[in-house]
ZADO-1210 file (C-alpha; in nm, 4 decimals, padded with zeros to 6 digits):
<atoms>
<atom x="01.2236" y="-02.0794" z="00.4275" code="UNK" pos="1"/>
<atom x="01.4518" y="-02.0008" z="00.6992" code="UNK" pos="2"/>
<atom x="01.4467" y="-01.6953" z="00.9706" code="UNK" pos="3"/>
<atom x="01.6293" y="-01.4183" z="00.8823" code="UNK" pos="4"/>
<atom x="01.5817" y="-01.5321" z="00.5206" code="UNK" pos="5"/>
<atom x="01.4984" y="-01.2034" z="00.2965" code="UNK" pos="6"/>
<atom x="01.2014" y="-01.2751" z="00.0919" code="UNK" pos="7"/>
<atom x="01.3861" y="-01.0403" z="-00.1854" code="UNK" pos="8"/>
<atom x="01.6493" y="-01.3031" z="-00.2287" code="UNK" pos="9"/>
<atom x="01.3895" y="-01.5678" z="-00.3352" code="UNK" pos="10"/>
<atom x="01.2780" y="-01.5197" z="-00.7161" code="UNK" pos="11"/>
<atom x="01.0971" y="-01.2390" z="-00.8137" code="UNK" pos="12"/>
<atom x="00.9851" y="-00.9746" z="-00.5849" code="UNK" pos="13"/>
<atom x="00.7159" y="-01.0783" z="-00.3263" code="UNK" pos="14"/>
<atom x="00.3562" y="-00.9788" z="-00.2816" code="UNK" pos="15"/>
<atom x="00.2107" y="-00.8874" z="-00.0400" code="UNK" pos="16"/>
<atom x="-00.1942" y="-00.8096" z="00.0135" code="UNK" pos="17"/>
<atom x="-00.3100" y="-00.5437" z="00.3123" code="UNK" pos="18"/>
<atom x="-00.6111" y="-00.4683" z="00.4483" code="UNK" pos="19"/>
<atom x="-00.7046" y="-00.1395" z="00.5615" code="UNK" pos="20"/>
<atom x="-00.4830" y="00.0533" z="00.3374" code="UNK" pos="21"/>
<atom x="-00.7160" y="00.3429" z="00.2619" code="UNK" pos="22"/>
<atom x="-00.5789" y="00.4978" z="00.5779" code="UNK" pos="23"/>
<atom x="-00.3665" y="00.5271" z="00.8668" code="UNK" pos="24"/>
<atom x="-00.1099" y="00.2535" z="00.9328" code="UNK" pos="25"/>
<atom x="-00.2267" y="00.0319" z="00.6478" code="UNK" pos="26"/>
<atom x="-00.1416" y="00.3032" z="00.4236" code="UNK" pos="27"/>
<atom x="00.1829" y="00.3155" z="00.5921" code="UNK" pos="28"/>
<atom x="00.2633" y="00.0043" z="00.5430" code="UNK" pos="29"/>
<atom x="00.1554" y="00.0026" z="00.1899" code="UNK" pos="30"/>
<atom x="00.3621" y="00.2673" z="00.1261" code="UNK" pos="31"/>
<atom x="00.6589" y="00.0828" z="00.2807" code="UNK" pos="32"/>
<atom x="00.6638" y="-00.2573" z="00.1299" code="UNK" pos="33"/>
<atom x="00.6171" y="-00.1180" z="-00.2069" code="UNK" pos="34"/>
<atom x="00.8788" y="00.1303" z="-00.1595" code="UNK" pos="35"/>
<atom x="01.1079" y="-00.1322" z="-00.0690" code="UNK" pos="36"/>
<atom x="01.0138" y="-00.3668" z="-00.4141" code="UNK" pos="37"/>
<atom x="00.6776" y="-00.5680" z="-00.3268" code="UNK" pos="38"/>
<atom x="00.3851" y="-00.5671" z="-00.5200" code="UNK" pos="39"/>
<atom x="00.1059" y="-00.4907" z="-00.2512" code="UNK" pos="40"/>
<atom x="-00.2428" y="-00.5628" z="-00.3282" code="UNK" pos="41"/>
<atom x="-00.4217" y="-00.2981" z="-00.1190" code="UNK" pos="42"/>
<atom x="-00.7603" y="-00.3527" z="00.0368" code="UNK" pos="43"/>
<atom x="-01.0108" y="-00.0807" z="00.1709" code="UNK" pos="44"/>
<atom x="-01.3782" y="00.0432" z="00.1740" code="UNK" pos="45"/>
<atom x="-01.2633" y="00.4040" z="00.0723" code="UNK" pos="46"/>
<atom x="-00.9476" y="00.3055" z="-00.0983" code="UNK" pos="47"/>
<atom x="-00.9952" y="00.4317" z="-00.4806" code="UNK" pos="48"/>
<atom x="-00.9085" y="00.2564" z="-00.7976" code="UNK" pos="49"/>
<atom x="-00.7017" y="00.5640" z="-00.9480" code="UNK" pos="50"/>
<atom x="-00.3734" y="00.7441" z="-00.8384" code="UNK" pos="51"/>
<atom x="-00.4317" y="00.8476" z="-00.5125" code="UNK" pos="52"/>
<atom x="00.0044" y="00.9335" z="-00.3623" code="UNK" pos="53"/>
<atom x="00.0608" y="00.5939" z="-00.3151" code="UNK" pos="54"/>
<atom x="00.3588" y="00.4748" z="-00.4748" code="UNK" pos="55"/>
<atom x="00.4131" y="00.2362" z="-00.8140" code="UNK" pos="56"/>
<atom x="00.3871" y="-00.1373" z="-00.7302" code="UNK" pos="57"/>
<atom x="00.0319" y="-00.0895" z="-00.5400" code="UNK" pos="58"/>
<atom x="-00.2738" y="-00.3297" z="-00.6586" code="UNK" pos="59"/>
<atom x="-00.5997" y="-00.1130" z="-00.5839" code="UNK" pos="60"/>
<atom x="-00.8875" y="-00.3852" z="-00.4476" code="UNK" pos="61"/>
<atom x="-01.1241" y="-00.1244" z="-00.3143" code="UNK" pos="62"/>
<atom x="-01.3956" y="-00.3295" z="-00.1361" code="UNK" pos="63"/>
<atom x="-01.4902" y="-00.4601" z="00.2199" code="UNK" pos="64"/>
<atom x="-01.3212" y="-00.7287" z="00.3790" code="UNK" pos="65"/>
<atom x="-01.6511" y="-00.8714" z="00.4901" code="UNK" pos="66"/>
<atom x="-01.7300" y="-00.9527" z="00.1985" code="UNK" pos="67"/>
<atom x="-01.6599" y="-01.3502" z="00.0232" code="UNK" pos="68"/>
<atom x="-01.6560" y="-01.2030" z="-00.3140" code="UNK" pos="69"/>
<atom x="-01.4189" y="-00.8927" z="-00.2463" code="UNK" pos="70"/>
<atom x="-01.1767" y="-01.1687" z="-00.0028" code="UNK" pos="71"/>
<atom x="-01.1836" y="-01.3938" z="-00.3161" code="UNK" pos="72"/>
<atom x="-01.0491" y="-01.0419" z="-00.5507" code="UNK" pos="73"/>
<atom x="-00.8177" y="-00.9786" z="-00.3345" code="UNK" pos="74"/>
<atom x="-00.6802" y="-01.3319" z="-00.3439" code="UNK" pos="75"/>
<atom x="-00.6821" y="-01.3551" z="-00.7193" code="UNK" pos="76"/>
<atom x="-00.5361" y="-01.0009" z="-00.7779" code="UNK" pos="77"/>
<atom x="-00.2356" y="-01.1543" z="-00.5789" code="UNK" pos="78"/>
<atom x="-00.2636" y="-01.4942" z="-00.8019" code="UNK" pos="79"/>
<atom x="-00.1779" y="-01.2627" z="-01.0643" code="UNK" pos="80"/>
<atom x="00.1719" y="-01.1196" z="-00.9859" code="UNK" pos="81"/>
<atom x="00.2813" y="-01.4939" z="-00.9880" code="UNK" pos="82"/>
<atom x="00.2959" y="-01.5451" z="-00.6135" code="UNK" pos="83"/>
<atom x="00.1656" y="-01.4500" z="-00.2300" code="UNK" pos="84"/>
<atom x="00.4047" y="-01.4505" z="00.0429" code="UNK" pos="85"/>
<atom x="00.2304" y="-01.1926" z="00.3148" code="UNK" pos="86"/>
<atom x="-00.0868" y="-01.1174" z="00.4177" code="UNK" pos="87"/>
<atom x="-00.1315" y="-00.8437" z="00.6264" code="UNK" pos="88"/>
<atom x="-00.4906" y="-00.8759" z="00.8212" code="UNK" pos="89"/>
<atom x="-00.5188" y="-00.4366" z="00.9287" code="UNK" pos="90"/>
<atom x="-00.8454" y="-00.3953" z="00.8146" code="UNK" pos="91"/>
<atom x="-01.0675" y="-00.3143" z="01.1497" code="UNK" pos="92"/>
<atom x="-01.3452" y="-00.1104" z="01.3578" code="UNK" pos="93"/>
<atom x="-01.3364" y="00.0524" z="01.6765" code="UNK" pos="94"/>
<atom x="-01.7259" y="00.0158" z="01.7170" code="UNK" pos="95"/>
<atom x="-01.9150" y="00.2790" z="01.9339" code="UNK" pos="96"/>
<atom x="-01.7507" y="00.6097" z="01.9820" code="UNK" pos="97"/>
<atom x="-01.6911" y="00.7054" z="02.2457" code="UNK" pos="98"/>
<atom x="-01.7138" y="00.3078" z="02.3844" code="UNK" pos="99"/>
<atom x="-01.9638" y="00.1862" z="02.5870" code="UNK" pos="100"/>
<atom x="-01.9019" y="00.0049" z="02.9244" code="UNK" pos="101"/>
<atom x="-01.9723" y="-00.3852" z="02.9312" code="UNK" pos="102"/>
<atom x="-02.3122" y="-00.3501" z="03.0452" code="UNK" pos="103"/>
<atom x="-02.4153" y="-00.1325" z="02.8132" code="UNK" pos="104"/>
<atom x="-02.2274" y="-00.2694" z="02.4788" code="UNK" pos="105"/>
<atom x="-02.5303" y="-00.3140" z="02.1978" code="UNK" pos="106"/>
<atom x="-02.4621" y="-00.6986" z="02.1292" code="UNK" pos="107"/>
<atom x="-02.5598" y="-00.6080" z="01.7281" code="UNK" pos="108"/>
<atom x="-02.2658" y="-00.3903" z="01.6943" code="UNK" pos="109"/>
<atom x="-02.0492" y="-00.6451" z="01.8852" code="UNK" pos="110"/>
<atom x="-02.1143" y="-00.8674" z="01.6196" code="UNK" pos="111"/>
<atom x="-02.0419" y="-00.6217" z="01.3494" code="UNK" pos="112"/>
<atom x="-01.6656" y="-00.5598" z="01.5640" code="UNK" pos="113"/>
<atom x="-01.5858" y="-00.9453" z="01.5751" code="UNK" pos="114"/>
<atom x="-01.7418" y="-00.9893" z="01.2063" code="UNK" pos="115"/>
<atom x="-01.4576" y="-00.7324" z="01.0991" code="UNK" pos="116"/>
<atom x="-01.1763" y="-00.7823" z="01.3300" code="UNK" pos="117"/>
<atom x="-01.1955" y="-01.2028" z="01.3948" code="UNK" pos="118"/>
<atom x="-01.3825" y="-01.3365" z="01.1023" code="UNK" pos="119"/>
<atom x="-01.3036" y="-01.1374" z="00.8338" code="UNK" pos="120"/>
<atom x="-00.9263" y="-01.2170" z="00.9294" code="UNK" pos="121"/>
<atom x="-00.9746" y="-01.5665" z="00.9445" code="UNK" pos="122"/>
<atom x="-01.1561" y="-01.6130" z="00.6525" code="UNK" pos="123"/>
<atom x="-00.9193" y="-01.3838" z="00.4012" code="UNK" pos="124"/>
<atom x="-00.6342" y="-01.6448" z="00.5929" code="UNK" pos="125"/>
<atom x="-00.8093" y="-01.9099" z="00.5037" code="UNK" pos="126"/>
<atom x="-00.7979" y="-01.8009" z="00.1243" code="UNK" pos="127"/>
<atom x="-00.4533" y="-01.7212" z="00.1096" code="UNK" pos="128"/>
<atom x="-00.2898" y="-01.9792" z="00.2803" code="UNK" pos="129"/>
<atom x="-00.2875" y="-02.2541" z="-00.0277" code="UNK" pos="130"/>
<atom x="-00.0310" y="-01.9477" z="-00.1797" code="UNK" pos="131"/>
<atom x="00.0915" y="-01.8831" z="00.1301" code="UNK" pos="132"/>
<atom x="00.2700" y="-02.2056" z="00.1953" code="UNK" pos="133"/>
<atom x="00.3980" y="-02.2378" z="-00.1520" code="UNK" pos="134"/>
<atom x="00.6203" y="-02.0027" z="-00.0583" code="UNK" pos="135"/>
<atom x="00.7237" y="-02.0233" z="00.2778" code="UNK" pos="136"/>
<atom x="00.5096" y="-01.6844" z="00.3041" code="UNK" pos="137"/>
<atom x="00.3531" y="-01.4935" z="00.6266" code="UNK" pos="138"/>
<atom x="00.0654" y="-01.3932" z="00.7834" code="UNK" pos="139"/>
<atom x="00.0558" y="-01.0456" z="01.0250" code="UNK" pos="140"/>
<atom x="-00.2484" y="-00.9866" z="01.2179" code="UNK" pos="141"/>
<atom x="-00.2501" y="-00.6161" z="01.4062" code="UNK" pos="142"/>
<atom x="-00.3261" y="-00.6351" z="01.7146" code="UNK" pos="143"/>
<atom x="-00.3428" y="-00.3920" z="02.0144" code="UNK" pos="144"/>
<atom x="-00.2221" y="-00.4157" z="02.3656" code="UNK" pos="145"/>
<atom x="-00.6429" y="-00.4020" z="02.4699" code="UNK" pos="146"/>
<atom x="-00.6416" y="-00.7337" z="02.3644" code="UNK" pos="147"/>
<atom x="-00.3727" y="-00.8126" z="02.6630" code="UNK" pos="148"/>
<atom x="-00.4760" y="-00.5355" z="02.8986" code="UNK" pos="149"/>
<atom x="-00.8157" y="-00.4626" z="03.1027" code="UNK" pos="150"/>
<atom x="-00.9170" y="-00.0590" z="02.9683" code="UNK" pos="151"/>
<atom x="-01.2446" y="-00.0078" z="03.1064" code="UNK" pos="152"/>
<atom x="-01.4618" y="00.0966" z="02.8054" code="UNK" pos="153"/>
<atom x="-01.2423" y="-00.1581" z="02.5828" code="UNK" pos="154"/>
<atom x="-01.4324" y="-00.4462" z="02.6358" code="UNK" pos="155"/>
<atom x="-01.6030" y="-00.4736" z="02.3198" code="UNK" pos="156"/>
<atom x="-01.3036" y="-00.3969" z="02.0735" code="UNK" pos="157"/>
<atom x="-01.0437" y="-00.5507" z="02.3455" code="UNK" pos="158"/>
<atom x="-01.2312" y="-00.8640" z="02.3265" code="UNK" pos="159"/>
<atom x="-01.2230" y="-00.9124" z="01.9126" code="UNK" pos="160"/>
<atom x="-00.8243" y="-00.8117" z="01.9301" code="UNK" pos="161"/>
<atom x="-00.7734" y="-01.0924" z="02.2218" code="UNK" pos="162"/>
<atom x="-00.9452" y="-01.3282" z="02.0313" code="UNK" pos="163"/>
<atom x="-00.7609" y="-01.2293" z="01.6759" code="UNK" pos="164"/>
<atom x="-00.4329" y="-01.2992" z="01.8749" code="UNK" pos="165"/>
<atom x="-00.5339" y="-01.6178" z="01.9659" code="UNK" pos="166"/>
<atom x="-00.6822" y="-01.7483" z="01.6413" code="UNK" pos="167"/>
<atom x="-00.3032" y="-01.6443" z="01.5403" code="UNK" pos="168"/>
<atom x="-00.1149" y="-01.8096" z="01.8089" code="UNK" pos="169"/>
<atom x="-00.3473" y="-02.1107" z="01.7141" code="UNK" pos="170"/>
<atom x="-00.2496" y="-02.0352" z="01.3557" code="UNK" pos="171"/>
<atom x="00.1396" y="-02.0395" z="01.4616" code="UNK" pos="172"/>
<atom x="00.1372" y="-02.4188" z="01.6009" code="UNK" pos="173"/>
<atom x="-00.0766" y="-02.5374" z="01.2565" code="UNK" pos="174"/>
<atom x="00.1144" y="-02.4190" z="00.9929" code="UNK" pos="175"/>
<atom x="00.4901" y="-02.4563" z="01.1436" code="UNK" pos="176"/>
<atom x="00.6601" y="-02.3753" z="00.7957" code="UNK" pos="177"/>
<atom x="00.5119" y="-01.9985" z="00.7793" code="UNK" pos="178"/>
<atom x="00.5474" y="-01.7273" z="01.0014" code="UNK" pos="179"/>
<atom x="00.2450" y="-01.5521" z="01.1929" code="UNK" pos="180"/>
<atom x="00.3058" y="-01.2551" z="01.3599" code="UNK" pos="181"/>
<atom x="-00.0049" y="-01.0533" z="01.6170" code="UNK" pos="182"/>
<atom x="00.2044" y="-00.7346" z="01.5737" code="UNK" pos="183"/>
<atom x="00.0967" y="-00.4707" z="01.8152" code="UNK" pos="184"/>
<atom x="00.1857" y="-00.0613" z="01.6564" code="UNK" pos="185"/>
<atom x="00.0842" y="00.0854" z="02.0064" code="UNK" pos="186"/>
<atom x="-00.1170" y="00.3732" z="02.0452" code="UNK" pos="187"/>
<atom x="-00.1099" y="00.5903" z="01.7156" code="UNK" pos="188"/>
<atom x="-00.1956" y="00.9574" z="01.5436" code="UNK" pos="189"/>
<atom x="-00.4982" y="00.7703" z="01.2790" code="UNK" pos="190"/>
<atom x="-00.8366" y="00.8031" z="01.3121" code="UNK" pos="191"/>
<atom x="-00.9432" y="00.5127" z="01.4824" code="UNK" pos="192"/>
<atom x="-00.7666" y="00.6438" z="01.7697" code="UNK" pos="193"/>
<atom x="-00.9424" y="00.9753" z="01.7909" code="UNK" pos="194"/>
<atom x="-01.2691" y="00.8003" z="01.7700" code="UNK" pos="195"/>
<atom x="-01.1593" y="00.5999" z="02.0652" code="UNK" pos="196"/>
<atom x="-01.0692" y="00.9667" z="02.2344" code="UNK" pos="197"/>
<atom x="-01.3258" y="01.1678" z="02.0604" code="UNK" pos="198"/>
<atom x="-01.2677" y="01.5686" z="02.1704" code="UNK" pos="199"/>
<atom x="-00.8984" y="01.4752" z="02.3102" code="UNK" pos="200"/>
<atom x="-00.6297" y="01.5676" z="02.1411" code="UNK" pos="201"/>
<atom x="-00.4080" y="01.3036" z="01.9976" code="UNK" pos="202"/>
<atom x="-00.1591" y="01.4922" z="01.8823" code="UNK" pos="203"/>
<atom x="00.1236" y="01.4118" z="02.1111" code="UNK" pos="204"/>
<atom x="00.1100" y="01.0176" z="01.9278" code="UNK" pos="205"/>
<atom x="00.2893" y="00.9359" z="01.6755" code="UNK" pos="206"/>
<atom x="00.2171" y="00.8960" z="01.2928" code="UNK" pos="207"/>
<atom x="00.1960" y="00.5812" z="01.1344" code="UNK" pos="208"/>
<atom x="00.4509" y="00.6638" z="00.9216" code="UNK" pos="209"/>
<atom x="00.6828" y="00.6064" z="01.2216" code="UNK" pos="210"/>
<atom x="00.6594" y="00.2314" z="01.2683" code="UNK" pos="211"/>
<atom x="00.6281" y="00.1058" z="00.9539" code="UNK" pos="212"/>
<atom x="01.0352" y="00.0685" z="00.8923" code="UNK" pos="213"/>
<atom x="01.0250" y="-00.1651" z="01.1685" code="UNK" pos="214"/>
<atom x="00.7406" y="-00.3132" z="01.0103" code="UNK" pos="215"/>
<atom x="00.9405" y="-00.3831" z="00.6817" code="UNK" pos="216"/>
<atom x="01.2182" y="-00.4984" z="00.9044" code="UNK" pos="217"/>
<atom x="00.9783" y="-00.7393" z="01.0587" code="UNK" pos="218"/>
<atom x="00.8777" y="-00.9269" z="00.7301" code="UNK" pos="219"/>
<atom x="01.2522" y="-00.9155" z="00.5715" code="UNK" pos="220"/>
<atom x="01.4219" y="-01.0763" z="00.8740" code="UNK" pos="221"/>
<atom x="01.1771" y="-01.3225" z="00.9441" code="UNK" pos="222"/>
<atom x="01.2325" y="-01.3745" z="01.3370" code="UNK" pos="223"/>
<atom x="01.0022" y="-01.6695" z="01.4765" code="UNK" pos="224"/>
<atom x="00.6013" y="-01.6562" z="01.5051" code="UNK" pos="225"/>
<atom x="00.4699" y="-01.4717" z="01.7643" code="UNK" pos="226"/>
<atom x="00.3177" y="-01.1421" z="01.9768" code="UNK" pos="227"/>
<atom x="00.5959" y="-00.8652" z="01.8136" code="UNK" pos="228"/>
<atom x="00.5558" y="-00.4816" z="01.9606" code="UNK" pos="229"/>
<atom x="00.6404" y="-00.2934" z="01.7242" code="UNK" pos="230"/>
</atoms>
């Protein structure tokens, strides 16, 4: 499919599956595509199966992304509209709150952090790519600019983003015909942020709510793989 080639004008409307969507910008961007026509297959630990605001055209997967059998779900529920042409990989963890310093990082919850935000990823890709390329379809990993940037205290979560952007820009150069966006939504009003900054006030970012149009205009136009700020 060519850049700047609206998914919309191809057949029926697309699907999309995001992780994370229980809260903060993956419900944002739930909210978005589905607004604008998709069928979103929404993925989250506390996500529930009922009506819960978000709007018509919203799959409910409630599960975690760790797990094969709940990746596999997710998969299938998109099988079932007829057709996958985004994943959105959102689903993450901060790990300790506030964060520890290098030295003092417990290498068990390390795991847990890459587990969530690098393997999870990877392996929900790795699912979704046979539908993927059937459909010229895309693949949007958030990322944050820790991954790119030294924050003392951001080691442990910094490291799992830098190497989700590479497993991306990896993923970019193997499969030429999609697209694979590491978009980074820079420093936002959701929760994961105030656990990163717990007793500060965060009130001065913005909501999620504020980035997701460019989010939507993202995925319509289609603009080459690679690190997007949104």
């Amino acid at each position: 499919m060519a850049a700047g080639r609206a998914l919309h004008s191809v057949g029926a409307m697309p699907t999309a599956i995001i992780t994370g969507a229980s809260r903060g910008l993956g419900r944002a961007l739930t909210t978005a595509l589905a607004t604008a026509g998709w069928t979103v297959v929404a993925d989250g630990r506390t996500l529930t199966a009922t009506a819960d605001g978000l709007p018509p055209g919203v799959v409910r997967v409630p599960g975690d992304v760790t797990d094969p059998a709940h990746r596999a779900a997710l998969v299938d529920a998109a099988l079932a509209t007829g057709r996958l042409d985004l994943l959105v990989n959102n689903a993450g963890i901060l790990g300790p709150s506030p964060q520890p310093p290098l030295a003092d990082y417990p290498l068990s919850t390390l795991r847990d952090v890459f587990e969530v935000n690098v393997l999870a990823p990877l392996a929900l890709t790795q699912l979704a790519l046979p539908a993927l390329r059937k459909h010229g379809g895309a693949v949007v990993t958030v990322t944050s600019d820790a991954a790119v940037e030294a924050y003392a205290g951001w080691g442990g979560y910094g490291a799992a983003k830098a190497a989700a952007e590479q497993a991306s820009s990896v993923l970019a150069v193997e499969e030429p015909d999609l697209r694979v966006w590491w978009v980074d939504p820079g420093d936002l009003r959701t929760q994961m942020h105030a656990e990163a900054f717990p007793g500060e006030d965060i009130s001065d970012r913005p909501l999620p709510e504020t980035v997701a149009p460019a989010f939507v205009d993202l995925v319509t136009a289609r603009p080459a793989s690679g690190r997007v700020r949104l």
